[in-house]
KOLTOR-746230 format. One record per residue (C-alpha): residue in three letters; x, y, z. Coordinates in steps of 0.02 Angstrom, whole numbers, plus 50000, padded with zeros to 5 digits. Layout:
KOLTOR-746230
<r residuo="ALA" c1="X" c2="Y" c3="Z"/>
...
***
This chain:
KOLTOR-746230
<r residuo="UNK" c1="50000" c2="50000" c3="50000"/>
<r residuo="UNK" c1="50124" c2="50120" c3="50028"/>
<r residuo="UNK" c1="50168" c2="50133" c3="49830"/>
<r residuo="UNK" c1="50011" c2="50187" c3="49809"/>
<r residuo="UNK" c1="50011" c2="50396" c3="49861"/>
<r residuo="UNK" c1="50190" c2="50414" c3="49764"/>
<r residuo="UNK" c1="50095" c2="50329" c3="49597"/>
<r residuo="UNK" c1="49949" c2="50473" c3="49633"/>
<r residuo="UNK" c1="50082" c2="50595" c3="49656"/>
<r residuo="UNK" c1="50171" c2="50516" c3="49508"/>
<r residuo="UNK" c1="50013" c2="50521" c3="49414"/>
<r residuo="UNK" c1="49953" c2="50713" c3="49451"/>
<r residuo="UNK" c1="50155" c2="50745" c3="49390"/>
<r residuo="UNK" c1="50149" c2="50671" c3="49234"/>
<r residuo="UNK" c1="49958" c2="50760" c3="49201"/>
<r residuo="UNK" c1="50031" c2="50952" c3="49249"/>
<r residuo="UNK" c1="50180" c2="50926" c3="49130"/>
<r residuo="UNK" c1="50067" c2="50844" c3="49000"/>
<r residuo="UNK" c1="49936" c2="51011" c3="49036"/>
<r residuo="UNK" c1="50084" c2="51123" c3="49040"/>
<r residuo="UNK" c1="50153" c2="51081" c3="48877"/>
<r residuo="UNK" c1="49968" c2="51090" c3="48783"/>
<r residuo="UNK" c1="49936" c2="51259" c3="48842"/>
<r residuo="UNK" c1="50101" c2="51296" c3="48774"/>
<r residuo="UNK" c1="50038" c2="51248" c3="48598"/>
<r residuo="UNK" c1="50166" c2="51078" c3="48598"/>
<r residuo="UNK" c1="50073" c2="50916" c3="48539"/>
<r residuo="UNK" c1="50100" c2="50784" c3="48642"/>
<r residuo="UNK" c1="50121" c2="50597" c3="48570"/>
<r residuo="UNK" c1="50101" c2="50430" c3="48661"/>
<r residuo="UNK" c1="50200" c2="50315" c3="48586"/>
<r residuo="UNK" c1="50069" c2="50176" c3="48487"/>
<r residuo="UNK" c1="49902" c2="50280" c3="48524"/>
<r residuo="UNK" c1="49929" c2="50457" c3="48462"/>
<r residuo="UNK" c1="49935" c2="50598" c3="48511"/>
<r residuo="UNK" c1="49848" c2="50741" c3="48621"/>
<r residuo="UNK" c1="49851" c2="50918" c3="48500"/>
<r residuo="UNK" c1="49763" c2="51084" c3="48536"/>
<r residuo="UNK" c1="49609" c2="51127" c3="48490"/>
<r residuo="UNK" c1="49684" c2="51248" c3="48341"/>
<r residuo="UNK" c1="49567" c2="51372" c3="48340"/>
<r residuo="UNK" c1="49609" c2="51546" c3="48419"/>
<r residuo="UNK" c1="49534" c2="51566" c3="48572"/>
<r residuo="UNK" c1="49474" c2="51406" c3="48579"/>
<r residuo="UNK" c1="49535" c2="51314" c3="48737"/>
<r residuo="UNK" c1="49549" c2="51098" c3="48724"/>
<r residuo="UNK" c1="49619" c2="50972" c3="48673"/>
<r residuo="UNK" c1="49585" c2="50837" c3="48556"/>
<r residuo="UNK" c1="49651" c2="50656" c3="48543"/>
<r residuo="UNK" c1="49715" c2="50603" c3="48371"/>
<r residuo="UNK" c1="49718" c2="50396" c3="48374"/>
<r residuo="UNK" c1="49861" c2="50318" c3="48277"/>
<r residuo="UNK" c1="49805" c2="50258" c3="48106"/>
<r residuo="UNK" c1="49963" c2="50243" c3="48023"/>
<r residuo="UNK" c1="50050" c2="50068" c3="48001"/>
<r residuo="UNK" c1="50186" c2="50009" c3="48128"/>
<r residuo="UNK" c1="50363" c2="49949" c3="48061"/>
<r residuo="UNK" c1="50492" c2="49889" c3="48182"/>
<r residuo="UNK" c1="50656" c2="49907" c3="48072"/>
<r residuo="UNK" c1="50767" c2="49773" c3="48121"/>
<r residuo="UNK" c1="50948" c2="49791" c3="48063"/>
<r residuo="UNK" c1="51137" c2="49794" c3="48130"/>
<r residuo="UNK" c1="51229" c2="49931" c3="48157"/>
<r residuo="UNK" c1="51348" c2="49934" c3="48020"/>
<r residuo="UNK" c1="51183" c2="49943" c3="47921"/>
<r residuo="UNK" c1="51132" c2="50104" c3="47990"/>
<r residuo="UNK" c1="51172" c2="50221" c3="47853"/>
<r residuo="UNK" c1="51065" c2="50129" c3="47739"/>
<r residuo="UNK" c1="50918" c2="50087" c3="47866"/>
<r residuo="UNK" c1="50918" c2="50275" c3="47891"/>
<r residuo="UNK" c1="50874" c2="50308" c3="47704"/>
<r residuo="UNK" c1="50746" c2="50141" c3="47723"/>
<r residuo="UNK" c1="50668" c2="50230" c3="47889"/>
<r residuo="UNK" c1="50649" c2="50405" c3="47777"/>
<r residuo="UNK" c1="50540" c2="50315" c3="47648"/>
<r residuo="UNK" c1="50437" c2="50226" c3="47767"/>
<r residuo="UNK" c1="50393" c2="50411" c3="47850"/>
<r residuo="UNK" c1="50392" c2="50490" c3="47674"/>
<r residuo="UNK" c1="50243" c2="50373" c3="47657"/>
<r residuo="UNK" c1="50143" c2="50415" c3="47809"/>
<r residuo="UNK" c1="50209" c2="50241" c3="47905"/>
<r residuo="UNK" c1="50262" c2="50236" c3="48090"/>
<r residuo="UNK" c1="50404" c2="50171" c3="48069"/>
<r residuo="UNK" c1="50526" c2="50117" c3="48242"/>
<r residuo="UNK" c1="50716" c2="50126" c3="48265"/>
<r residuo="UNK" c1="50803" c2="50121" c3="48404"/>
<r residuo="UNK" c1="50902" c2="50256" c3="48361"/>
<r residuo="UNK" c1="50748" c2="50374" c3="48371"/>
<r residuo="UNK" c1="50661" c2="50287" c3="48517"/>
<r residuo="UNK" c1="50764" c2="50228" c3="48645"/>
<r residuo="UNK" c1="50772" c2="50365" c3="48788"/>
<r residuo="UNK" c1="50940" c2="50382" c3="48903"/>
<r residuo="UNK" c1="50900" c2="50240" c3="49069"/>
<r residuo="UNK" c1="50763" c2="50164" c3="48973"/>
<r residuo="UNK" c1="50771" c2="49977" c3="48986"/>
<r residuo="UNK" c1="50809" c2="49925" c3="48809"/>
<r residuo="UNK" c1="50770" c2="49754" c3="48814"/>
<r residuo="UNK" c1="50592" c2="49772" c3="48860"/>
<r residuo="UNK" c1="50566" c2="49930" c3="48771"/>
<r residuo="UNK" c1="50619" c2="49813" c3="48598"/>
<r residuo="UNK" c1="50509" c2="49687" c3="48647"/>
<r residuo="UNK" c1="50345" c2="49778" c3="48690"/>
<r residuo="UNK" c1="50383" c2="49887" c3="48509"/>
<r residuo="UNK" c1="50402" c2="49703" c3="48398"/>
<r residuo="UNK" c1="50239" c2="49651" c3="48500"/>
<r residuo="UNK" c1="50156" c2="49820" c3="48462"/>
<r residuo="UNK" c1="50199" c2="49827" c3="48270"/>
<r residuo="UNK" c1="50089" c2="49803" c3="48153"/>
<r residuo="UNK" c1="50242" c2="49760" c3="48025"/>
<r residuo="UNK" c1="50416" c2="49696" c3="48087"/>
<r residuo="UNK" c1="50539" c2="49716" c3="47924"/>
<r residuo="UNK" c1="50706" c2="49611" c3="47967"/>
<r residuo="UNK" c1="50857" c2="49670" c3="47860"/>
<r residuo="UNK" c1="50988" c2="49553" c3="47814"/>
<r residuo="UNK" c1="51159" c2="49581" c3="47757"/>
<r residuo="UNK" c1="51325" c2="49474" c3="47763"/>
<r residuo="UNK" c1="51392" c2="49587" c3="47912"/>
<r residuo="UNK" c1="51194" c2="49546" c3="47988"/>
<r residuo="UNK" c1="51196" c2="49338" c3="47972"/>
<r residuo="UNK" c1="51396" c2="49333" c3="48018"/>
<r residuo="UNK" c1="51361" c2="49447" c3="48182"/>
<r residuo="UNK" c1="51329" c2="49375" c3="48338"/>
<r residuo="UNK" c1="51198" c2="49496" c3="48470"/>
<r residuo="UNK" c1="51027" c2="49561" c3="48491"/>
<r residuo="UNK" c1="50988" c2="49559" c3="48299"/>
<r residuo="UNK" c1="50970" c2="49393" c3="48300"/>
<r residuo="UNK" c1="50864" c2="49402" c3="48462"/>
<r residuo="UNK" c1="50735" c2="49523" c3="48390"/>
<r residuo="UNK" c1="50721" c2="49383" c3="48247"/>
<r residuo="UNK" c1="50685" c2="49251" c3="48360"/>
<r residuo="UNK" c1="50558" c2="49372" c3="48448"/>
<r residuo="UNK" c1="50477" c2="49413" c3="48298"/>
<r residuo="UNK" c1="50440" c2="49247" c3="48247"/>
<r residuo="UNK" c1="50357" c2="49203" c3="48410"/>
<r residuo="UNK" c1="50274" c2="49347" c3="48382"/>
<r residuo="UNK" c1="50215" c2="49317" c3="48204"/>
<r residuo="UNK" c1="50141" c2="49135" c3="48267"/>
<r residuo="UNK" c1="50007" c2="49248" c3="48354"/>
<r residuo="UNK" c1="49954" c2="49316" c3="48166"/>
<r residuo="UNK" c1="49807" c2="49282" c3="48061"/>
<r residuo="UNK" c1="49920" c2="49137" c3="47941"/>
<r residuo="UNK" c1="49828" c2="49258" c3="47785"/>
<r residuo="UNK" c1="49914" c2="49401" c3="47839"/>
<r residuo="UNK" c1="50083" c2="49481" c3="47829"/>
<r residuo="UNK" c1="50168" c2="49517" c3="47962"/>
<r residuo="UNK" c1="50359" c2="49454" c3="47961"/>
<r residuo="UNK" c1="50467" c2="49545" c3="47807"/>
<r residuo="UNK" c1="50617" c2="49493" c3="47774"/>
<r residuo="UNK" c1="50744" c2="49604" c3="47650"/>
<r residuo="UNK" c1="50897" c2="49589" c3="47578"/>
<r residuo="UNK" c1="51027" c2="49730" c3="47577"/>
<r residuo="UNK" c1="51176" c2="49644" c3="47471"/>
<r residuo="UNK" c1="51182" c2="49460" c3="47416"/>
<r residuo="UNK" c1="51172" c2="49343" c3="47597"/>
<r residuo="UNK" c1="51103" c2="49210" c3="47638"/>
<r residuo="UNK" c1="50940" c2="49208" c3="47729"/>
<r residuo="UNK" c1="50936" c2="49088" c3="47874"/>
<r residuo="UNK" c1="50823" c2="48938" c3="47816"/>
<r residuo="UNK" c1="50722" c2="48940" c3="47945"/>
<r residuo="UNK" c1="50669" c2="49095" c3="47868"/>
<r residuo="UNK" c1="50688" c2="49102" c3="47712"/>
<r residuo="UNK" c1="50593" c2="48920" c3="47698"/>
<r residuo="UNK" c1="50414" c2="48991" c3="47761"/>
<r residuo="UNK" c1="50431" c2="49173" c3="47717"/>
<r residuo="UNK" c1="50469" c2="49253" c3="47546"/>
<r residuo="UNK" c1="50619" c2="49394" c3="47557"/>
<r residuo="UNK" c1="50636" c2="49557" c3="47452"/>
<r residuo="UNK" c1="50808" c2="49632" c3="47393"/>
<r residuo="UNK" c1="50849" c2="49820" c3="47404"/>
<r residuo="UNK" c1="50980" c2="49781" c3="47301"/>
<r residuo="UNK" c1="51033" c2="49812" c3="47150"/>
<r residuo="UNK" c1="50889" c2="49924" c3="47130"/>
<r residuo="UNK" c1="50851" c2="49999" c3="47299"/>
<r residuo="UNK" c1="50721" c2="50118" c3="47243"/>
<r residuo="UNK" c1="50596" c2="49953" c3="47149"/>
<r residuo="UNK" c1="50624" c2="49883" c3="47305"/>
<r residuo="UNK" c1="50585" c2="50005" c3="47420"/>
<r residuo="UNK" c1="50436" c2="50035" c3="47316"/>
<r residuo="UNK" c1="50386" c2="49866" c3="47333"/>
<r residuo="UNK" c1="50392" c2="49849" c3="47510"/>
<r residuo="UNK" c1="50287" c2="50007" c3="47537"/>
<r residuo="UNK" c1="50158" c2="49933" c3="47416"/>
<r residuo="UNK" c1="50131" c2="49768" c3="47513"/>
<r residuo="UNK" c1="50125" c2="49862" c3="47684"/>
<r residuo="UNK" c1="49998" c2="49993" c3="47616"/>
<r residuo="UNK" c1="49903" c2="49847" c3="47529"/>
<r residuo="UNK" c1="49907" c2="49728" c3="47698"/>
<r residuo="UNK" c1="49860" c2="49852" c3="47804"/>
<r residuo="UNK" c1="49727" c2="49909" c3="47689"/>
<r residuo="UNK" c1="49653" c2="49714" c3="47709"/>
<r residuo="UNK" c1="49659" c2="49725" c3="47897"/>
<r residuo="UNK" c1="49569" c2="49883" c3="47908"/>
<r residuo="UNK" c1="49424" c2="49809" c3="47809"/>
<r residuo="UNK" c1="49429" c2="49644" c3="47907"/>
<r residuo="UNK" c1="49391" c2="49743" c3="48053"/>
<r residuo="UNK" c1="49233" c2="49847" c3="47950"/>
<r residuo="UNK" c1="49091" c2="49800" c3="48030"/>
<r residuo="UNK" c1="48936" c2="49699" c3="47931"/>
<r residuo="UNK" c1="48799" c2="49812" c3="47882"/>
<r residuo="UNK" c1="48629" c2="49750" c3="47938"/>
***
């Protein structure tokens, strides 16, 4: 019981910094939801909530791929994705493990990039792979969820590449960018009328 009045206090905090920074005109985004934004009008006090509409990517890579998933993580906010990178989301003292985890769970699209420096490399690449395949066992089997590219010529590892059809951004990185973009917009277009409900 005693955690209890420091989670109110905690609570009323969070609220008076998340008040503060609306009346300040800031727009204030929760990660996987959306976002609170001002009314907009002038002399209009409120707020509204903006919900999240956009697809999910996780971007899984290694970091000797980074100049190249930067360029992949452009297009995929060019065209209106969400896409996530640790780079851009991990905060200083966050716990990076869990905060990896709970974004593959959340996505609605986890993209794995291979390379030769990516299969030879021993960490948590590999990790988020085996993640995300746990994680795609929880999908609809008619939906997409798991894609795998290829940024030079590698080898896919078979357990992979043996259930799930891969893409290469190579030697034409702009086709294949291109077709990425059009099976996420295409899939997620599917799921959104899946969850339409029946008239009558």
């Amino acid at each position: 019981m005693s955690g209890s009045p420091s989670n109110a206090a905690l609570t009323r905090r969070i609220a008076r910094v998340l008040r503060e920074a609306l009346e300040q005109g800031a727009t204030v985004e929760i990660d996987g939801l959306g976002k609170f934004v001002p009314a907009g009008r002038r002399g209009v006090r409120g707020v509204r909530f903006v919900g999240q509409t956009q697809p999910r990517v996780f971007i899984a890579y290694v970091q000797e791929d980074l100049s190249l998933i930067r360029k992949l993580h452009r297009a995929f906010e060019k065209h209106g994705f969400r896409p996530w990178l640790d780079k851009k989301k991990l905060l200083p003292g966050q716990n990076w493990p869990r905060a990896i985890e709970t974004a593959i769970q959340t996505s609605d699209f986890f993209v794995a990039c291979f390379s030769r420096r990516a299969t030879s490399k021993r960490g948590s690449f590999h990790s988020e792979l085996r993640f995300a395949l746990n994680c795609a066992g929880q999908v609809p089997l008619d939906e997409i969820y798991f894609i795998p590219l290829r940024l030079d010529e590698c080898v896919v590892p078979h357990r992979i590449s043996r259930q799930v059809q891969y893409l290469d951004l190579f030697p034409e990185w702009d086709a294949g960018v291109s077709r990425v973009i059009a099976v996420i917009r295409a899939q997620d277009q599917c799921r959104k009328r899946k969850r339409l409900p029946l008239a009558g």
